[in-house]
N, C-alpha and C positions, 0 to 999 in steps of 0.2 A: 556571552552576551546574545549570539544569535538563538542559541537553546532557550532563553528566558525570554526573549521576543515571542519566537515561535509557538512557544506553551502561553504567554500568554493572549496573544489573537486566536490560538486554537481553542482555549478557555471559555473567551469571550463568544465566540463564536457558536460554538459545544449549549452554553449557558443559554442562547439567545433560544438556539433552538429546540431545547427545553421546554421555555419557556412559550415559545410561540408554536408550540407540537407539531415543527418542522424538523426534527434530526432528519429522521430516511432521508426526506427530501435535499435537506445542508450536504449530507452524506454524494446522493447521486450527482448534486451539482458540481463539488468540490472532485469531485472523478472524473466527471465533464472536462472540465476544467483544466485538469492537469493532465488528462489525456490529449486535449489539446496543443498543451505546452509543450508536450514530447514529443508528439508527431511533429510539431509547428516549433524549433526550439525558436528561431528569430524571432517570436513573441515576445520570451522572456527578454530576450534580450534589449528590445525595444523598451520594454516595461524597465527594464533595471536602469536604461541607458541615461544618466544625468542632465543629460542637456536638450532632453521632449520633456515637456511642459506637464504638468500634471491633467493640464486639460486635454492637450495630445492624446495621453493614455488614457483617460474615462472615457473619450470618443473611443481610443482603441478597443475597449474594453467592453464599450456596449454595442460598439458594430462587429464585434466578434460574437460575444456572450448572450446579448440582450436577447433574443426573441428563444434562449435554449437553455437561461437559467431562472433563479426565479428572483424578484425584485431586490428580498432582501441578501440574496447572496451577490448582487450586482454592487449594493448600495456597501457592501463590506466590503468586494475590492474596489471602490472608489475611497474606502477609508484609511486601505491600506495603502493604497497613492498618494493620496494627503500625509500620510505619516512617511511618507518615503521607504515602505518595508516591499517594496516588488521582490526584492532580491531573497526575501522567506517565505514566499509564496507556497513551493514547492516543502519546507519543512514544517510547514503552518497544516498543510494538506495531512503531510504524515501522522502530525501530533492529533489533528482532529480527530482520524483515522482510528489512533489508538483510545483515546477517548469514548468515540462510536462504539469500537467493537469492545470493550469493558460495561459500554451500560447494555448491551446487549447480547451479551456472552458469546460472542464471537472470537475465536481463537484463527489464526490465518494459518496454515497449515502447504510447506511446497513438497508435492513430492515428486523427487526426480528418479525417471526412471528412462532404461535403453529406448524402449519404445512409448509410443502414446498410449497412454492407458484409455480403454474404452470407459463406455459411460456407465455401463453397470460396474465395472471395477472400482473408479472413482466413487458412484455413490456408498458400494459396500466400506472402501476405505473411511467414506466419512460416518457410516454406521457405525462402523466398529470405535474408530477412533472419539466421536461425540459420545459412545456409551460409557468409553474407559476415562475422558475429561470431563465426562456431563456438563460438557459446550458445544455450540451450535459452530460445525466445522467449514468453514474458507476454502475448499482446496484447490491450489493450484499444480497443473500438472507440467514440467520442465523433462524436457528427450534429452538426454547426454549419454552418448553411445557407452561411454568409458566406462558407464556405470556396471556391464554387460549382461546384468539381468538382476531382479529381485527391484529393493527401492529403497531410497536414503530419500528419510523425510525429515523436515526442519519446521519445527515447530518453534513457535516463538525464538526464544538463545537455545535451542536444544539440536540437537543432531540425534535422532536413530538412524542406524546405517545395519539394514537389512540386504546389502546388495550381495551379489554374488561375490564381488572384486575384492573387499572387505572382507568376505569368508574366505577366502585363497589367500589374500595377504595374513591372515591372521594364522591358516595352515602353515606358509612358509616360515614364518617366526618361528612357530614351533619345530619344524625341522629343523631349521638352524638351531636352535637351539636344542636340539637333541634330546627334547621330551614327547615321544611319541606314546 
């Protein structure tokens, strides 16, 4: 039920801005947005909470939002107040999200690696990897020491695991199992 809510206020939403040649802009607000909610989670929480008024939350909503989104992304979470959907806010953001980057061949790309990767690294990663999806590449860059060098990238449901750690575990299988 929440997945069929979600896709469809992300639909509608997706559609609107289509049609009114605001995506980018749906896009940055809807980031706004939920960056907010995650820094600030008591927002949601006030948003979800049953017993504040719907008019409670549209005051919340525009004395938070109002002067840093734009009218008709205002007027869409006062719809989803009305509808009583706060509490899909954040899965509504996701579905849009994926929606977004489909009409504009954006693919979200994490790669994690030991250390920070500089900014020419990162741009070459996404050279390389845009030429071999011929899609315009997201990337996000994640430090996890365990990794201990090289880089395990997650691409959409996919995992390449290019890490060092992965190369050594995959050596030791092979010793044990006693095919050198």
């Amino acid at each position: 039920m929440a997945k069929l809510v979600s896709n469809r206020y992300a639909n509608a939403l997706f559609e609107a801005g289509l049609e009114l040649n605001k995506l980018k802009e749906f896009q940055k607000d809807l980031k706004y947005i939920i960056d907010v909610l995650n820094y600030e989670p008591k927002i949601q929480a006030i948003l979800s909470h049953p017993k504040i008024s719907k008019d409670e939350k549209k005051d919340l909503l525009n004395n938070i939002f109002g002067k840093n989104v734009s009218q008709e992304m205002l007027n869409f979470l006062y719809i989803i107040v009305d509808k009583r959907r706060e509490k899909h806010l954040m899965e509504i953001a996701k579905e849009f999200n994926k929606l977004f980057n489909e009409h504009e061949n954006i693919v979200e790309v994490t790669a994690i690696t030991a250390v920070p990767m500089n900014d020419k690294s990162q741009e070459k990663l996404k050279v390389v990897l845009g030429n071999k999806m011929n899609k315009n590449i997201n990337l996000k860059n994640i430090v996890d020491p365990s990794i201990l060098g090289g880089v395990l990238l997650k691409v959409e449901n996919k995992i390449i695991d290019g890490s060092i750690k992965s190369q050594l575990e995959n050596i030791e299988r092979t010793i044990k199992a006693g095919r050198l």
